[in-house]
VOVOBA-785456 format. One line per 8 residues: number of its first residue (from 1); their letters; for each residue x, y, z of C-alpha. Coordinates in pm, whole numbers, plus 50000, padded with zeros to 5 digits. Layout:
BEGIN
NUM = A = X:Y:Z  ...
// end
This chain:
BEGIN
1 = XXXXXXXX = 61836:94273:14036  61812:94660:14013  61744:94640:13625  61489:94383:13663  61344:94603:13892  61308:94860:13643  61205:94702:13372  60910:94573:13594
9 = XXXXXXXX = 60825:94917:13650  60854:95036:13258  60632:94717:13202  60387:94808:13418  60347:95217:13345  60306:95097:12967  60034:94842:13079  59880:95096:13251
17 = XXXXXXXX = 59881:95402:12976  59755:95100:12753  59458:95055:12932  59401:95403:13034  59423:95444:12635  59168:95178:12561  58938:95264:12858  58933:95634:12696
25 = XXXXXXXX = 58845:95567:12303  58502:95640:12298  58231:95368:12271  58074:95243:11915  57749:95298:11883  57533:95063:11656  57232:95221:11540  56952:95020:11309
33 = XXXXXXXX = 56651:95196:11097  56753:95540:11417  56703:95359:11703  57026:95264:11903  57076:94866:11988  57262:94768:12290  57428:94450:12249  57607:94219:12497
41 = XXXXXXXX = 57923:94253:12346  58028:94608:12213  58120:94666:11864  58429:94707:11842  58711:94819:11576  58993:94545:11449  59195:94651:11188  59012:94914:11029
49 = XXXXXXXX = 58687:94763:11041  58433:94757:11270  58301:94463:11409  57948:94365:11544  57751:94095:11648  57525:93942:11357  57245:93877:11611  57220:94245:11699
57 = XXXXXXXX = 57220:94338:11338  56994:94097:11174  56715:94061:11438  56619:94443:11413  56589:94398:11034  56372:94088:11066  56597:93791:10986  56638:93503:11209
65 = XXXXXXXX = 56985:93424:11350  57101:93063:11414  57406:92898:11556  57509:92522:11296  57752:92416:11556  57834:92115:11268  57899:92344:11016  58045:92633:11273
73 = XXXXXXXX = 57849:92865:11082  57618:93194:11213  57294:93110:10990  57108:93432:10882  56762:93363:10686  56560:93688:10644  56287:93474:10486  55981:93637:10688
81 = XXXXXXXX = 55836:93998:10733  56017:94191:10992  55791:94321:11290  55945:94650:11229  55701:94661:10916  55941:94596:10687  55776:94410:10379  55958:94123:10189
89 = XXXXXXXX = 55895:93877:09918  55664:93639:10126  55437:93883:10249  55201:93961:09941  55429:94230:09798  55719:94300:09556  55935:94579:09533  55861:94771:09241
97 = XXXXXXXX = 56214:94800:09093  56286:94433:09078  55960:94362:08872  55956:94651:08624  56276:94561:08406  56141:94250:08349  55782:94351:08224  55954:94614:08079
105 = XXXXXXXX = 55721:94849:08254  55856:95221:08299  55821:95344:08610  55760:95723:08588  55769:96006:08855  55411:96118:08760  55312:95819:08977  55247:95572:08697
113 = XXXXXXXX = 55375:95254:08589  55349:95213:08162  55394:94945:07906  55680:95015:07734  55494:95103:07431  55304:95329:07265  54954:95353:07120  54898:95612:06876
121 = XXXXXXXX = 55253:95813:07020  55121:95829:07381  55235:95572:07678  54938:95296:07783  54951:95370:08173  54923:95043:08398  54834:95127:08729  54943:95480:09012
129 = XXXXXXXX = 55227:95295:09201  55137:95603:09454  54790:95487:09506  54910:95091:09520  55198:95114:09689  55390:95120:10028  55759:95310:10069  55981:95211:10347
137 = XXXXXXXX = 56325:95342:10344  56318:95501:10013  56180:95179:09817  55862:95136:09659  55659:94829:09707  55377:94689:09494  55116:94380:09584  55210:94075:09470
145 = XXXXX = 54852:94122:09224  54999:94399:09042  55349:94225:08963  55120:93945:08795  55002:94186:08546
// end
């Protein structure tokens, strides 16, 4: 009875250190585009990884979360413009480095896009992706008008 007793006691200090343990590890934050999103269930780290949920990541970058229950699948389409201002395919422009490799354009730092040839040893410039263009996050974005070049 008396080692029963104690083992209840050893049981319940190490249940108690393990919570105090858990209740001490400090919080994940999840921050999107420097803004800090609160979500309804923490992030939280299994295994090496941390974990989130999708909703709380892919709303803030504009795509649309869904629940198949048929197919038990989290459905994530990021087929329309984020109201963050975040420009994608649909919206009338292109990024700039998915269209240039295949017009062969070269994209220079000078601020111009040219043919990738040369008349009479100088470069035939296109357009000033400066002048044309949006950059959000570090990527350049061209209307739709100038891709059809």
């Amino acid at each position: 009875m008396m080692k029963k007793f104690v083992a209840g006691v050893i049981i319940g200090i190490l249940l108690c250190y393990a919570g105090l343990a858990v209740a001490s590890s400090p919080q994940i934050r999840l921050i999107i585009n420097g803004q800090e999103i609160n979500t309804d269930v923490p992030p939280q780290l299994i295994d090496g990884r941390v974990l989130v949920p999708a909703r709380f990541v892919a709303e803030p970058l504009g795509a649309q979360v869904q629940w198949d229950a048929e197919k038990n699948a989290v459905v994530i389409n990021s087929t329309s413009p984020a109201t963050d201002g975040t420009l994608l395919f649909d919206s009338g422009w292109v990024r700039l480095r998915d269209v240039a490799p295949n017009k062969g354009w070269i994209v220079s730092g000078d601020g111009y896009v040219y043919r990738n040839q040369l008349d009479y040893g100088k470069r035939i410039p296109l357009f000033n992706w400066r002048d044309s263009s949006k950059i959000i996050n570090g990527t350049i974005y061209i209307p739709k008008s100038l891709a059809d070049m």
